[in-house]
C-alpha angles and dihedrals in degrees: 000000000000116000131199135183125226099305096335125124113267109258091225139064106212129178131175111245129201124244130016133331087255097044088046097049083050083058097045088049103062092030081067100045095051083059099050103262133124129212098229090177149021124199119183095191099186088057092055094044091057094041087047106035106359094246110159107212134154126280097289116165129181120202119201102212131188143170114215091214100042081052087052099048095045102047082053093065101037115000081209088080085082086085098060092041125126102054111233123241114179125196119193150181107223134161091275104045134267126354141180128207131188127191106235117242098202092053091046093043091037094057109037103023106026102177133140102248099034081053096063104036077055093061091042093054098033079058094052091051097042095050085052089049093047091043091059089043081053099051124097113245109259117210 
């Protein structure tokens, strides 16, 4: 899942879960939560997709995250953050299990806003996602 360009840094930050989608997004959930942050929207997109379309494609959720305080802080150094909020967490279904992907905030605020202080608050919340995500790579599966 995890895409580079030439010799870029991927975009992403993936690791293989134990366990479902649902139980991962469950994870994912309250891994979140313990950090600050709220899921303001699920999208279970192959769901969509059959109800829409009828594609039938495998478990694939997106989770629209954000931290109150990180938003805060960001629109108050540059109000056109707001088109890179929420913070993106996938949870998908691929040929090797369960992985979770995050869209890295330092790559997306590092291409299109490159400023200081959105910079750093980039690094403090990239850290954030990546421990909850690491902390559901980390967990035993549960039946």
């Amino acid at each position: 899942m995890s895409t580079r360009g030439n010799s870029e840094e991927p975009f992403d930050y993936v690791r293989v879960v134990p366990g479902s989608v649902d139980r991962a997004v469950g994870r994912v959930t309250d891994e979140l939560k313990a950090r600050g942050f709220g899921v303001l929207a699920t999208l279970a997109v192959h769901t969509i997709l059959e109800q829409k379309i009828g594609a039938q494609v495998p478990p694939v959720v997106i989770l629209e995250v954000c931290s109150p305080r990180h938003a805060a802080r960001a629109l108050g150094v540059n109000r056109r953050v707001a088109l890179l909020l929420p913070c993106k967490v996938v949870v998908a279904e691929e040929s090797d299990g369960t992985h979770v992907a995050l869209q890295r905030p330092t790559i997306a605020l590092g291409k299109l806003l490159p400023e200081p202080g959105l910079r750093d608050l980039g690094v403090e919340v990239e850290r954030e996602l990546r421990r909850a995500v690491d902390a559901v790579a980390a967990a035993p599966e549960l039946s």
